[in-house]
DRENDO-1510 file (C-alpha; in Angstrom, 1 decimal, always signed):
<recs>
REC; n; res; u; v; w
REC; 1; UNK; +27.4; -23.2; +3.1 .
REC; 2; UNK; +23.7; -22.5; +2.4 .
REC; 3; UNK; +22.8; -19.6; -0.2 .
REC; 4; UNK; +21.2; -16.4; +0.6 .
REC; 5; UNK; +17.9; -16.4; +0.0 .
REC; 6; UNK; +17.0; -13.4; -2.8 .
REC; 7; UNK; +13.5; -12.9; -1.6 .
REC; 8; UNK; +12.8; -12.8; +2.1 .
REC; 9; UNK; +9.6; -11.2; +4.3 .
REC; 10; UNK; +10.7; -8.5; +6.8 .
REC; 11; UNK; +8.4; -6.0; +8.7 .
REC; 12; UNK; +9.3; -2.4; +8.5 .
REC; 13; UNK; +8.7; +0.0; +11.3 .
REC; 14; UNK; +7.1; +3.8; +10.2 .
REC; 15; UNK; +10.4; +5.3; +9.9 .
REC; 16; UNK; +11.8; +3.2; +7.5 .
REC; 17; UNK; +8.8; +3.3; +5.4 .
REC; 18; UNK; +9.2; +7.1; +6.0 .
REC; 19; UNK; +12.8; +7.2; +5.0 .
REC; 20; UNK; +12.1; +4.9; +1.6 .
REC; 21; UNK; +11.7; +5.9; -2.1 .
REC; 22; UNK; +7.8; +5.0; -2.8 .
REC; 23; UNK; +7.2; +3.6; -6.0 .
REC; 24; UNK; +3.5; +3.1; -5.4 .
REC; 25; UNK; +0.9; +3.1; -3.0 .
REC; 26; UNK; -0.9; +5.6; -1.2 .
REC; 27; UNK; +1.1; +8.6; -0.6 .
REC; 28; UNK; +0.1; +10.5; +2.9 .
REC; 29; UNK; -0.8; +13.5; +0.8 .
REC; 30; UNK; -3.8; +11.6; -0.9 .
REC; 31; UNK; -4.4; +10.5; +3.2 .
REC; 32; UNK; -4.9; +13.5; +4.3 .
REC; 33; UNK; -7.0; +15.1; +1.4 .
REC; 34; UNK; -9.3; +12.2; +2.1 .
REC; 35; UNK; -9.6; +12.8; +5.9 .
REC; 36; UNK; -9.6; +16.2; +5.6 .
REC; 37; UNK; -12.9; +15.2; +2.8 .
REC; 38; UNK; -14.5; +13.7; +5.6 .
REC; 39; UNK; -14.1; +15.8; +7.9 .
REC; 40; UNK; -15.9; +18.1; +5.8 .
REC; 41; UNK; -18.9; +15.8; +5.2 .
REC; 42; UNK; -18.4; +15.0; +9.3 .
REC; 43; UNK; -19.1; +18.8; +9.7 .
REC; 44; UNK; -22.0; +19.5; +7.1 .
REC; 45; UNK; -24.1; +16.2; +8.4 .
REC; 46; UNK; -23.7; +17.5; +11.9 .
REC; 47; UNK; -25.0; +20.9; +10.6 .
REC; 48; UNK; -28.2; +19.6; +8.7 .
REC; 49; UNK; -28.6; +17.6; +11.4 .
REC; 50; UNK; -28.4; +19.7; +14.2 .
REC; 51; UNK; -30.2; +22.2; +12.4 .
REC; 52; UNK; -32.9; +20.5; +10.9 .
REC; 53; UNK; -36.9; +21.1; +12.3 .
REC; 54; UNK; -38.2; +19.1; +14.0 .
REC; 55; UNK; -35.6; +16.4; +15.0 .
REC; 56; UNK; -35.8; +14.6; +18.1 .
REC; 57; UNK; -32.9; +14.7; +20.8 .
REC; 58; UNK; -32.1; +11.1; +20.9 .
REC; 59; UNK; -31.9; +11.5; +16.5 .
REC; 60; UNK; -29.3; +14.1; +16.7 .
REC; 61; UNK; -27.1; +12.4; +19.1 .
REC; 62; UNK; -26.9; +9.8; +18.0 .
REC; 63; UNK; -26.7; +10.2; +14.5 .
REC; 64; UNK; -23.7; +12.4; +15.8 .
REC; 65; UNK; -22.2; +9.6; +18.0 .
REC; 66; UNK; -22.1; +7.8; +14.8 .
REC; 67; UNK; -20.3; +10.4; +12.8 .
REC; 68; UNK; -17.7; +10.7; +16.1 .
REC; 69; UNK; -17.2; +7.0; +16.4 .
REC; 70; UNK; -16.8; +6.7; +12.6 .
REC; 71; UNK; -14.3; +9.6; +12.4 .
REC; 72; UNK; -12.0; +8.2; +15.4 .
REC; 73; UNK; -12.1; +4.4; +13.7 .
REC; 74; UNK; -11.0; +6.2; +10.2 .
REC; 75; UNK; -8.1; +8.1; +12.3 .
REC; 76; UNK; -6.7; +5.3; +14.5 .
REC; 77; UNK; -6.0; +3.1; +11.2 .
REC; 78; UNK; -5.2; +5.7; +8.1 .
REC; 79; UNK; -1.5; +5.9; +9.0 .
REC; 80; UNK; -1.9; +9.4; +7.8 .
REC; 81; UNK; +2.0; +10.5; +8.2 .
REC; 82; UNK; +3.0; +7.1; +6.4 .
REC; 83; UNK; +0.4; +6.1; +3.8 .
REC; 84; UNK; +0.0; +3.1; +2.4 .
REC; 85; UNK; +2.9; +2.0; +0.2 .
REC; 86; UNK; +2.8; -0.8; -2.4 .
REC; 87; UNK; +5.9; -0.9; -4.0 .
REC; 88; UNK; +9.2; +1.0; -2.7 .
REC; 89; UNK; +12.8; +1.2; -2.3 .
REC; 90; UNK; +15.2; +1.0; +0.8 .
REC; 91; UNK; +18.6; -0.3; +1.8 .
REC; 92; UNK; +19.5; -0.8; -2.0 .
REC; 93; UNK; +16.3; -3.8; -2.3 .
REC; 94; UNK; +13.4; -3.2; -3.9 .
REC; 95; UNK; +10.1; -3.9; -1.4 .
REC; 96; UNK; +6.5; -5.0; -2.5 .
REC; 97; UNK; +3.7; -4.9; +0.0 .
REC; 98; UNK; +2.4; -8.2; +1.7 .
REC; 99; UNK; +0.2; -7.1; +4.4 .
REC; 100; UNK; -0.3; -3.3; +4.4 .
REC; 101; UNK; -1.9; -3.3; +7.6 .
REC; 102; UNK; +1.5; -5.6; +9.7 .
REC; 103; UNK; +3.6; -3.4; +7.6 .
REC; 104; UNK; +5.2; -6.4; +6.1 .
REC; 105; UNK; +6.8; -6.7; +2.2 .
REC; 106; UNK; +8.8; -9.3; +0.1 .
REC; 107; UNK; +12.1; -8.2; +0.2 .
REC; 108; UNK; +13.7; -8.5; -3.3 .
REC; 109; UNK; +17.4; -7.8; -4.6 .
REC; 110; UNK; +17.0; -6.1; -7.1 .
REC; 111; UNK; +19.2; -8.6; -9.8 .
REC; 112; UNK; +16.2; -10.5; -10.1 .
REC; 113; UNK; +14.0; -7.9; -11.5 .
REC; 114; UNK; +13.5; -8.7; -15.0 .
REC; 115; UNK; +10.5; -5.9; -15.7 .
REC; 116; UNK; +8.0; -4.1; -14.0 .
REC; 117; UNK; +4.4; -3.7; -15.9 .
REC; 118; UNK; +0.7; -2.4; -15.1 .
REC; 119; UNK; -1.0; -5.3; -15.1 .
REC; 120; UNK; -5.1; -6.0; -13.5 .
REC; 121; UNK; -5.8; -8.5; -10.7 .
REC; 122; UNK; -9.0; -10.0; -12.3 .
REC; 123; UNK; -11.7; -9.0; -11.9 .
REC; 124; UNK; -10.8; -4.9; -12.2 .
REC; 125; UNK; -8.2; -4.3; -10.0 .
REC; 126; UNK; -5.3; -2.2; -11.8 .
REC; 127; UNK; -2.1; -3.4; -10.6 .
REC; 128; UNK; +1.6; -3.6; -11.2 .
REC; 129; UNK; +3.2; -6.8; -11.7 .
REC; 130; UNK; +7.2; -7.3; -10.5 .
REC; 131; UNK; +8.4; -10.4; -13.0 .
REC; 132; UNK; +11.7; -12.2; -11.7 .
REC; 133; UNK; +14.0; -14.2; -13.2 .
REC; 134; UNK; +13.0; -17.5; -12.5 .
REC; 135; UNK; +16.1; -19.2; -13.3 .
REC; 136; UNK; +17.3; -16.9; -10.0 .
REC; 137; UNK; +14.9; -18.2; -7.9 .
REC; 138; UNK; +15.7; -21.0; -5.3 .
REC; 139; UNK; +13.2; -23.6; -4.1 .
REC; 140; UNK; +13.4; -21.3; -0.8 .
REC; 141; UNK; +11.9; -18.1; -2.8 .
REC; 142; UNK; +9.2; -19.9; -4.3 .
REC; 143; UNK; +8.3; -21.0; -0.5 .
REC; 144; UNK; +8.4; -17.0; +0.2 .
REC; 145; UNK; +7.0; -16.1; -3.0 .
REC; 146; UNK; +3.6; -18.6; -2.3 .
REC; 147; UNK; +2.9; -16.5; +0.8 .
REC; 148; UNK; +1.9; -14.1; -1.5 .
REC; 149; UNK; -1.9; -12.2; -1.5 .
REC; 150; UNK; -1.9; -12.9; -4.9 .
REC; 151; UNK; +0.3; -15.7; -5.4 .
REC; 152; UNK; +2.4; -16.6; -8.8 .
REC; 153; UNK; +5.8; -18.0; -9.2 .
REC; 154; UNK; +7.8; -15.9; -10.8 .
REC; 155; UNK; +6.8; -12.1; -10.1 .
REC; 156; UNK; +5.1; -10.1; -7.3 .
REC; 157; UNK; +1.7; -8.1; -7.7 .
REC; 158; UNK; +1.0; -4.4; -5.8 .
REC; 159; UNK; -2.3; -2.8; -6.2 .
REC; 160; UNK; -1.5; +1.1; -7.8 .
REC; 161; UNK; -3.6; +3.7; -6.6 .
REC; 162; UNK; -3.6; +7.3; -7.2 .
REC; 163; UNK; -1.1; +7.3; -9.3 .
REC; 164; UNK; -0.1; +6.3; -13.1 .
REC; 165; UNK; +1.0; +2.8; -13.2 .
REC; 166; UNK; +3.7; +3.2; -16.1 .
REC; 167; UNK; +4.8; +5.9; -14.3 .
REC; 168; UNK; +5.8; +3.6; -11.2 .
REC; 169; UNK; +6.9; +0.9; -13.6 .
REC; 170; UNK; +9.6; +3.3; -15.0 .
REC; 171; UNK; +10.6; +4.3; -11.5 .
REC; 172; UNK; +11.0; +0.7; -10.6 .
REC; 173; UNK; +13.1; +0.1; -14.1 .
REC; 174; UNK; +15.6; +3.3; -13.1 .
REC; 175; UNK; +15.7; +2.0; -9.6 .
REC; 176; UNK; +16.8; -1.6; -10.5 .
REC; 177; UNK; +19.0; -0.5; -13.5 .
REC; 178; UNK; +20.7; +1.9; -10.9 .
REC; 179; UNK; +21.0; -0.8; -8.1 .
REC; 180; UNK; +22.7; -3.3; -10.7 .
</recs>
């Protein structure tokens, strides 16, 4: 009988990234104050430009076909009910993003957790870095863990944005001390 692996890829659909505990990332909130931001620039661009003396007819449209086609790209991919998480929590395993855009994460159980700490992705990239045991790890979760963005052998790396990356490290530290 073969062991269970400990770390494993799996692709979450939006309501399970919905119904997780978010460690990191970027939270929907900070979405929306950033498309609502551009929306705002969106509207004053069109005003000046609409407005302004002087401007030819072919200037203003298309300088407001740009705007349009720029605001319905930014909407089609912000995920604005979801975000983009980094690092979270669900079904008891701790989950750390592998391709934001596929939705997919490294599954981890939570026993091989050793620490969580901010860490920067050279060159200036502030991070936090998931360490694992690495006398846990099978020859079959160093396959998974190679498939990595950023790969290393014994821990996982998740950009942080928008919020304090000692504060997520202590989240993850109560939510594997809690799992255990």
């Amino acid at each position: 009988m073969s062991q269970p692996e400990n770390i494993e890829i799996v692709k979450l659909n939006k309501q399970q990234i919905l119904d997780a505990d978010v460690f990191s990332g970027i939270s929907p909130k900070s979405m929306r104050q950033v498309f609502g931001s551009w929306i705002i620039f969106v509207v004053i661009v069109a005003m000046l430009v609409i407005f302004a003396p002087e401007m030819s007819m072919s200037f203003i449209w298309s300088t407001l076909a740009v705007l349009a086609l720029f605001t319905v790209a930014m909407f089609a991919q912000s995920r604005i009910s979801e975000g983009w998480p980094a690092v979270l929590a669900l079904e008891e395993k701790l989950l750390v993003v592998r391709d934001p855009f596929k939705r997919e994460f490294f599954k981890v159980n939570p026993a091989l957790v050793t620490q969580a700490e901010p860490t920067v992705i050279k060159p200036n990239k502030k991070a936090i870095a998931v360490h694992l045991d690495p006398q846990q790890l099978s020859d079959a979760d160093k396959d998974v863990l190679s498939q990595a963005v950023w790969p290393r052998d014994d821990q996982l790396l998740a950009l942080a944005h928008f919020i304090s990356r000692e504060r997520a490290c202590e989240k993850i530290h109560t939510f594997v001390k809690s799992a255990q």
